[in-house]
Backbone as ProteinMPNN parsed JSONL, in Angstrom:
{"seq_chain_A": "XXXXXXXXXXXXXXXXXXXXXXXXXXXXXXXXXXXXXXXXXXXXXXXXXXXXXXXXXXXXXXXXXXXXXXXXXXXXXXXXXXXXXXXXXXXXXXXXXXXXXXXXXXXXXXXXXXXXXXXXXXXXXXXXXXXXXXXXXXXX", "coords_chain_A": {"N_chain_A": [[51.74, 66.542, 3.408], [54.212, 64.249, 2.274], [54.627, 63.24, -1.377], [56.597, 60.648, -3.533], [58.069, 61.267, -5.9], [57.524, 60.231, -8.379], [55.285, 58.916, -7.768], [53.714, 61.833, -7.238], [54.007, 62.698, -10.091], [52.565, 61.441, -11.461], [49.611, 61.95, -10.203], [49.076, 64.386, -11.001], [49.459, 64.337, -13.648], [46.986, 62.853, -13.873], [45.379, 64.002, -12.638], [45.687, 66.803, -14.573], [43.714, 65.499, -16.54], [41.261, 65.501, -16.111], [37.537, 66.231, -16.211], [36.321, 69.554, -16.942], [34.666, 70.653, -14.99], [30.953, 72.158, -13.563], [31.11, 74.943, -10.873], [28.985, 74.023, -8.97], [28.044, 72.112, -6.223], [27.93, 68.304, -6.114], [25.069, 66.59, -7.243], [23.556, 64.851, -4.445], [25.166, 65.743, -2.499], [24.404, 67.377, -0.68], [23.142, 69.257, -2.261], [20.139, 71.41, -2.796], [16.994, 70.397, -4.492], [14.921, 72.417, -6.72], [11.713, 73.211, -6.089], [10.198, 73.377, -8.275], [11.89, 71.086, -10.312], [12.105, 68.405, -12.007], [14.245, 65.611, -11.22], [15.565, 63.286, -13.146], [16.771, 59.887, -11.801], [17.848, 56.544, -13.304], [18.497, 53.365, -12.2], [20.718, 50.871, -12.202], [21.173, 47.472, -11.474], [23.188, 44.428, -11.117], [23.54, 41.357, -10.393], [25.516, 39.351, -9.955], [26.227, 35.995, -11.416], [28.142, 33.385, -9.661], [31.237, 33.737, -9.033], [31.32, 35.552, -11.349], [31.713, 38.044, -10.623], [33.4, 40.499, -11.438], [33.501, 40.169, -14.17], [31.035, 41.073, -14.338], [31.528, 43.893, -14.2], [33.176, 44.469, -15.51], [32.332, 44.362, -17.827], [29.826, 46.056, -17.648], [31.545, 48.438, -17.363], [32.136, 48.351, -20.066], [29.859, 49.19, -21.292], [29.062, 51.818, -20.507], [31.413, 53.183, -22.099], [30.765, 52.513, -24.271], [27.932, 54.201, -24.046], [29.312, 56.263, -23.929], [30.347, 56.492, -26.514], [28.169, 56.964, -28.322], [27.185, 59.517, -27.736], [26.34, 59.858, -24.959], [26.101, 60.295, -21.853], [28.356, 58.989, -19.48], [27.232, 58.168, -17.42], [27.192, 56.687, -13.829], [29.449, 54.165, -11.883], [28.872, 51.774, -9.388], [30.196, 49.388, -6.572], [29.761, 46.735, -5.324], [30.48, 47.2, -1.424], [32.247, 46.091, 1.381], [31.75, 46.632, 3.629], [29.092, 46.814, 3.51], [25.481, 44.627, 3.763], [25.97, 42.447, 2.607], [23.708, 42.279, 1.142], [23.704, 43.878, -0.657], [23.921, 44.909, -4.511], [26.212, 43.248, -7.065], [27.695, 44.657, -9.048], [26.218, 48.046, -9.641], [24.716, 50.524, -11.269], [23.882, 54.449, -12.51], [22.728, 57.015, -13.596], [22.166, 60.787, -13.923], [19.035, 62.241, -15.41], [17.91, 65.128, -16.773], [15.224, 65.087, -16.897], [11.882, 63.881, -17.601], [11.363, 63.477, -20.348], [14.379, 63.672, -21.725], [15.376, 61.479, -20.321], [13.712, 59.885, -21.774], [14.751, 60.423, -24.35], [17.259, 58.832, -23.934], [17.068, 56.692, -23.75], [16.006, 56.177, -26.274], [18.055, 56.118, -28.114], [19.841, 54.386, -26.893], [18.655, 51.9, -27.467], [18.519, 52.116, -30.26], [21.453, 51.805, -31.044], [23.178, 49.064, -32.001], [25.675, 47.939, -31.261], [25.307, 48.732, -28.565], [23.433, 47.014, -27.52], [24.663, 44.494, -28.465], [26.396, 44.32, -25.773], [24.38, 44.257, -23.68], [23.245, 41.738, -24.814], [25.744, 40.26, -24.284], [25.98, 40.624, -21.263], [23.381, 39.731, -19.981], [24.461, 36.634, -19.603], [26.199, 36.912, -17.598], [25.023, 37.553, -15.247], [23.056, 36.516, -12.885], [20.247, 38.106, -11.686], [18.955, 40.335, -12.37], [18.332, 44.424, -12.037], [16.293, 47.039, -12.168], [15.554, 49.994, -11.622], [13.942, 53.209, -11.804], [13.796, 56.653, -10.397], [12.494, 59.797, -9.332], [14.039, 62.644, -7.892], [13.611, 64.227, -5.077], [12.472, 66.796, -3.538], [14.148, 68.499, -1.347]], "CA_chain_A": [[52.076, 65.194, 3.01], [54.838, 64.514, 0.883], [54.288, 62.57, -2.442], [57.668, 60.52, -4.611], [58.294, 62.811, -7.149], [56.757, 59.667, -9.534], [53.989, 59.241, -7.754], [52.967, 63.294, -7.857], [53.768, 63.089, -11.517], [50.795, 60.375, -12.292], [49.165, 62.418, -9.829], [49.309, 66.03, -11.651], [48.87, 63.616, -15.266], [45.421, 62.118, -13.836], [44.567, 65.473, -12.492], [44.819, 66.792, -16.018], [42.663, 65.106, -18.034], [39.909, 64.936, -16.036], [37.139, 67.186, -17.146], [36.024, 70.943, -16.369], [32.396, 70.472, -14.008], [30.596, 73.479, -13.455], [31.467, 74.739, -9.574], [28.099, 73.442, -8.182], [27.97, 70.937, -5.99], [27.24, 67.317, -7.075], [23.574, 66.128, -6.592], [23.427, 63.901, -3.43], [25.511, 66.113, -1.869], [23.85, 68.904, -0.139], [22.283, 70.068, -2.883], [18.86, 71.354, -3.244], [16.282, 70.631, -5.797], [14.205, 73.959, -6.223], [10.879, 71.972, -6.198], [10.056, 73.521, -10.017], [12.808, 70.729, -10.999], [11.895, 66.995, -11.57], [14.922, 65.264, -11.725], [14.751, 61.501, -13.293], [17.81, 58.928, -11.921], [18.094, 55.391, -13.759], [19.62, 52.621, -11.35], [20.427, 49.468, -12.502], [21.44, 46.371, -10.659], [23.613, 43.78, -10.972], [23.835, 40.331, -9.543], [26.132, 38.416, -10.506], [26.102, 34.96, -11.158], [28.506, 33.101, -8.653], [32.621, 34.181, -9.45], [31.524, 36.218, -12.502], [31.695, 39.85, -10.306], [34.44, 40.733, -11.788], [33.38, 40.06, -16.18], [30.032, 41.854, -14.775], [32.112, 45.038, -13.76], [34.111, 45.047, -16.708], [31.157, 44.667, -18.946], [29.379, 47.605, -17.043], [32.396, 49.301, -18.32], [31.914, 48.608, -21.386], [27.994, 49.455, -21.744], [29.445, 53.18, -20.526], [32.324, 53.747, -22.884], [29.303, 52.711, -25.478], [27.202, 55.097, -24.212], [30.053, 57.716, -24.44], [30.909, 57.182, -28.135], [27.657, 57.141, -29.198], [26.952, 60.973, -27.168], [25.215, 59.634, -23.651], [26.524, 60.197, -20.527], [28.084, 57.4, -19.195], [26.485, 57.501, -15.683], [28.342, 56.105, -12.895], [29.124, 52.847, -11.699], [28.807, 51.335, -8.143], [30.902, 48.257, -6.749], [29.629, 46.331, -3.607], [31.721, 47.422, -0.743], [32.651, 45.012, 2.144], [30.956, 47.184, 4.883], [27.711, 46.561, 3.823], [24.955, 43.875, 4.629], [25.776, 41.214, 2.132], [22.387, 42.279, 0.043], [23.347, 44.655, -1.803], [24.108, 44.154, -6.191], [27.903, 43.371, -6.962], [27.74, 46.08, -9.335], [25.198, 48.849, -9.936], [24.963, 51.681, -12.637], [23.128, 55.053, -11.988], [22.857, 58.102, -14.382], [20.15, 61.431, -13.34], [18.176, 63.146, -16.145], [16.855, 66.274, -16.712], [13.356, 65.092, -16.443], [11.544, 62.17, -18.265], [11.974, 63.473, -22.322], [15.665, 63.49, -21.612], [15.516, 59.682, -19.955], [13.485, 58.701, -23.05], [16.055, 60.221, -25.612], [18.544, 58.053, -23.437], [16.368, 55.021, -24.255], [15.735, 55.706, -27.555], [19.457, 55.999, -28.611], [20.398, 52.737, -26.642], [17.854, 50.652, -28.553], [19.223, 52.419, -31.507], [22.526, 51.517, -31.017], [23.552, 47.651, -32.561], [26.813, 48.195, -29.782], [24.876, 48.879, -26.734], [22.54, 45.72, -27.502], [25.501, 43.503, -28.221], [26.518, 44.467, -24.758], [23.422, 43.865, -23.726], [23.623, 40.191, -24.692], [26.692, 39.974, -23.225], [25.571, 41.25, -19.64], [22.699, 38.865, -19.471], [25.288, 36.048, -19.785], [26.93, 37.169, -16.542], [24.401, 37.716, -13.858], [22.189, 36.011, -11.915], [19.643, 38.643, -11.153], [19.266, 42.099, -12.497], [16.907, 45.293, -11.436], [16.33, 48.648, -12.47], [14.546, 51.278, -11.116], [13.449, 54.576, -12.247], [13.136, 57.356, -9.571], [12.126, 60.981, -9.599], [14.438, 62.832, -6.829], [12.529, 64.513, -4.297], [13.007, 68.364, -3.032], [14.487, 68.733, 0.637]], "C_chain_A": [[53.021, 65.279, 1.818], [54.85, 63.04, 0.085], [55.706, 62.104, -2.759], [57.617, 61.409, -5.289], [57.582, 61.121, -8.407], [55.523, 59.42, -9.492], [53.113, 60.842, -7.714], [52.713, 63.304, -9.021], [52.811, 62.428, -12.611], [49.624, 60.972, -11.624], [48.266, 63.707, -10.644], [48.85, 65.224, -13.536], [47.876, 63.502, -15.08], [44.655, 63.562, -13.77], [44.48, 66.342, -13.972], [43.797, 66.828, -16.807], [41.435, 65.113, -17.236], [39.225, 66.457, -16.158], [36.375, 68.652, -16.468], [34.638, 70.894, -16.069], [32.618, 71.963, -13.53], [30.985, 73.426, -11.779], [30.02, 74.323, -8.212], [28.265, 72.451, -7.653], [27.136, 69.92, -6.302], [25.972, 67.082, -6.232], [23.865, 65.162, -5.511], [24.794, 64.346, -2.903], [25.327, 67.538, -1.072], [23.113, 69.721, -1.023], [20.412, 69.83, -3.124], [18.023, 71.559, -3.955], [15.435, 71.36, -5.769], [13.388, 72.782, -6.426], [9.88, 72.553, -7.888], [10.59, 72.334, -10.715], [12.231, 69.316, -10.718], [13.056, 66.355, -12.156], [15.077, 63.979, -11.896], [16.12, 61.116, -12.522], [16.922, 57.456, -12.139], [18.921, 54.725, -12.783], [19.462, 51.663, -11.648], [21.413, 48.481, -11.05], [22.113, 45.136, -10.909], [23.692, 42.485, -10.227], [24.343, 39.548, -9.968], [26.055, 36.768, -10.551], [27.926, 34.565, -10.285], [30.084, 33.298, -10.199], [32.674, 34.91, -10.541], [31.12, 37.772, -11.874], [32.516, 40.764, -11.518], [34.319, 41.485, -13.823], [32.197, 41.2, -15.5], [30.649, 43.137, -14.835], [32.585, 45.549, -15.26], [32.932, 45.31, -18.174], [30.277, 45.643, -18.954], [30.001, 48.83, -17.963], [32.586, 49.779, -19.101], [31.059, 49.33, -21.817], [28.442, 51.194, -21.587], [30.577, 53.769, -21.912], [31.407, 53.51, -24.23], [28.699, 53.827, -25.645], [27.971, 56.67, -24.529], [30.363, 57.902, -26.004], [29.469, 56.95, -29.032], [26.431, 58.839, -28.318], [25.705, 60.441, -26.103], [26.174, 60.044, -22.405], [27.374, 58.885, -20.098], [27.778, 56.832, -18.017], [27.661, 57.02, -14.757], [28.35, 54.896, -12.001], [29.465, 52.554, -10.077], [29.707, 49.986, -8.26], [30.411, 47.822, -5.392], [30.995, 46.495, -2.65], [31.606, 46.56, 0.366], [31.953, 45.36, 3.504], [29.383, 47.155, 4.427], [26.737, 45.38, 4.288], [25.09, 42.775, 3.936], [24.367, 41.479, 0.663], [22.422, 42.881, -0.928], [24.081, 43.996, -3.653], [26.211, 43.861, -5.91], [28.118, 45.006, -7.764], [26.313, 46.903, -9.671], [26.001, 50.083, -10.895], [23.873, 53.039, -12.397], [23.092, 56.222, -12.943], [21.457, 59.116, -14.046], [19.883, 62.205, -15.042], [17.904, 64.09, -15.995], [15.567, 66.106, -16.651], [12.899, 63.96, -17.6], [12.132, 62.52, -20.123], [13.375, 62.647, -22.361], [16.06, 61.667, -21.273], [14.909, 59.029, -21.333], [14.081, 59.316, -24.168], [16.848, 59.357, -25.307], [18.142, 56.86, -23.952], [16.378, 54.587, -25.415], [17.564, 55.524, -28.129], [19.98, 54.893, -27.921], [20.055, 51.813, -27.552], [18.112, 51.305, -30.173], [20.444, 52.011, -31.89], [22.623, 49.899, -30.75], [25.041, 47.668, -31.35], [26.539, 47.796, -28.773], [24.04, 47.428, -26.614], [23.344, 44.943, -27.841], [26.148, 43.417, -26.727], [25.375, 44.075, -23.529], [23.369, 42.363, -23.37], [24.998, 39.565, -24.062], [26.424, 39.661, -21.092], [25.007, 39.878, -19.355], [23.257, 37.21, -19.366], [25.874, 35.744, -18.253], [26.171, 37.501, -15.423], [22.914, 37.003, -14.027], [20.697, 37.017, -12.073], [19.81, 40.427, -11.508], [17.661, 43.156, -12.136], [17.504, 46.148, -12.164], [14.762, 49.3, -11.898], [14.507, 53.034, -11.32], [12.718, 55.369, -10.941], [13.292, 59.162, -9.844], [13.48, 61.688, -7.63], [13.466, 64.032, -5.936], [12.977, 66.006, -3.804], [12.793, 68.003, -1.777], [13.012, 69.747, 0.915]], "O_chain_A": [[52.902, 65.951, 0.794], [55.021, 61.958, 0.648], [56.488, 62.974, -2.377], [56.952, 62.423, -5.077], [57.136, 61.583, -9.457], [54.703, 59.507, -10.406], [51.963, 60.919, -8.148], [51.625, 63.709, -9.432], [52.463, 62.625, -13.775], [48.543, 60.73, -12.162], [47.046, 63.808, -10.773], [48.043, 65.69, -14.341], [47.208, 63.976, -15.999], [43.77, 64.064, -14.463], [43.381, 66.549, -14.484], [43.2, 67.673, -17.474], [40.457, 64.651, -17.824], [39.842, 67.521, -16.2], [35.883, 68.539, -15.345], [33.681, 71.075, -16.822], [33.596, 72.659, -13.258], [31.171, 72.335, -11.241], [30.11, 74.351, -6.984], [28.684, 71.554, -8.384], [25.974, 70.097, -6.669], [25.8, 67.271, -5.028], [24.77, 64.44, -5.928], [25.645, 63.461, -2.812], [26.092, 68.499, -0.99], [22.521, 70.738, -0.661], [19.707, 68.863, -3.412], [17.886, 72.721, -4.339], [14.796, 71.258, -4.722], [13.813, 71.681, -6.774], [8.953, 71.888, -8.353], [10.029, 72.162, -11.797], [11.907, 68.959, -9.586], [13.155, 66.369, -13.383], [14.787, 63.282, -10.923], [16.854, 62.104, -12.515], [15.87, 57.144, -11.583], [19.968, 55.268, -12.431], [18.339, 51.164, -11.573], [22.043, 48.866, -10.064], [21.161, 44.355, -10.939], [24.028, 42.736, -9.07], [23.632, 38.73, -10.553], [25.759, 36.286, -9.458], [28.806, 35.424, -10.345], [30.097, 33.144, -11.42], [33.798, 35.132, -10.992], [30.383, 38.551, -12.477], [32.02, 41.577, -12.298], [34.715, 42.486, -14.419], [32.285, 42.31, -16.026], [30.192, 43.714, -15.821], [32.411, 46.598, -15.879], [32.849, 46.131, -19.088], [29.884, 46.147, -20.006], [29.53, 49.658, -18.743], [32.981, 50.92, -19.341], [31.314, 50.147, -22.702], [28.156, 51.89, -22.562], [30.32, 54.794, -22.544], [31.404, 54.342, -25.138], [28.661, 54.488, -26.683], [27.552, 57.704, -25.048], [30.562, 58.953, -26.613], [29.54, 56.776, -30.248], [25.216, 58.994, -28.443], [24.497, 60.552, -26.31], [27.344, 59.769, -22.669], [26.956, 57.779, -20.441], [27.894, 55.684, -17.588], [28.859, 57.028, -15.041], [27.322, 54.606, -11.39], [30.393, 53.198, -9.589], [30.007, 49.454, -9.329], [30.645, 48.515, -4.401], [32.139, 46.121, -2.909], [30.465, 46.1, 0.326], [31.644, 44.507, 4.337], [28.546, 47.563, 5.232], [27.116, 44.963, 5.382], [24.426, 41.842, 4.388], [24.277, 40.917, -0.429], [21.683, 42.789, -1.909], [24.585, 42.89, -3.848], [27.033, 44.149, -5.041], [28.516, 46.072, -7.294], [25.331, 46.22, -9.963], [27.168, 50.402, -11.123], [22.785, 52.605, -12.019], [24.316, 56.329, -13.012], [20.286, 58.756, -13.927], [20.857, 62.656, -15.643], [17.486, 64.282, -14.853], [14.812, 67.027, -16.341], [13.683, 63.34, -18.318], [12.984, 61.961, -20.814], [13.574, 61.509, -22.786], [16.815, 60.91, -21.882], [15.352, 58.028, -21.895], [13.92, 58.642, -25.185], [17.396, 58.835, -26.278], [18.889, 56.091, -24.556], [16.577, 53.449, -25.839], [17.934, 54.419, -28.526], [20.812, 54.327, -28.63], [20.778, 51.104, -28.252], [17.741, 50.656, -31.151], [20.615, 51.825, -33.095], [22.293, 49.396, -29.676], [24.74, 46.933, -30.409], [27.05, 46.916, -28.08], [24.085, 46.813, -25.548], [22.782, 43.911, -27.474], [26.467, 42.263, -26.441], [25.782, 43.579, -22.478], [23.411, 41.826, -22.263], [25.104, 38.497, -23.458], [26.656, 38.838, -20.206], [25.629, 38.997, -18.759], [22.365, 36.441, -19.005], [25.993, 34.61, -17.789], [26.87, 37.788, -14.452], [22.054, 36.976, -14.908], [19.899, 36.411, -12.789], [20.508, 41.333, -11.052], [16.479, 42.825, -12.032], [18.63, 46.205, -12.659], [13.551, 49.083, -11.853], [15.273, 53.822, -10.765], [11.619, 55.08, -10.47], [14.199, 59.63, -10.533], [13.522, 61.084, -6.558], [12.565, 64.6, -6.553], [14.202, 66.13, -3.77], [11.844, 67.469, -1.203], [12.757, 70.169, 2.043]]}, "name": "protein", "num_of_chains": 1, "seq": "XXXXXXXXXXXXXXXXXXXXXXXXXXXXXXXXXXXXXXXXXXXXXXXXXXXXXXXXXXXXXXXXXXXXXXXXXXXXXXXXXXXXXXXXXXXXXXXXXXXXXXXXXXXXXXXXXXXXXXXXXXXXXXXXXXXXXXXXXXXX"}
């Protein structure tokens, strides 16, 4: 396939910066959890109230680039896609743990952080309907 020569060169820029992952493959893709390993994921939920998809997304956004400058992860964010059944959130948020401690350092440094709880109040502003769920992943 051949690329513009301007689009390769935003190509080869993006490719860049993004950041050096170990060569394992990512979780929820073929990989298996030795069953020694309990690994936590956080999933939140989104529902927007009616035409505010859009502010919730961006505010999602935000709550991550929070959690990055104050040393969290910033998890990864979901977007309802058009092939599904209608039920699912507009946006969702998902980050895994090393095992519960690790999820409750994550906790405690949110509710530590005057940032992440102005965000916070923001969010609840913008949706309808929110969830979270806490699950343990399971060995194949």
């Amino acid at each position: 396939m051949k690329f513009p020569r301007r689009r390769f060169l935003r190509l080869a820029v993006g490719a860049a910066t993004l950041p050096v992952v170990p060569s394992a493959p990512a979780l929820g893709q073929g990989t298996i959890i030795p069953t020694n390993v309990t690994l936590i994921v956080e999933r939140t939920q989104y529902f927007a109230k009616h035409g505010l998809a859009s502010e919730v997304l961006d505010m999602r956004r935000k709550a991550s680039a929070v959690r990055l400058s104050i040393g969290l992860p910033a998890g990864e964010i979901f977007v309802k896609h058009p092939g599904g059944d209608g039920s699912e959130p507009d946006v969702a948020w998902q980050c895994t743990f090393a095992d519960g401690a690790a999820r409750d350092a994550d906790l405690a440094a949110r509710a530590a952080s005057a940032e992440f709880e102005s965000v916070r109040v923001q969010m609840r502003k913008l949706y309808a309907r929110f969830e979270r769920q806490v699950l343990a992943i399971a060995a194949l």
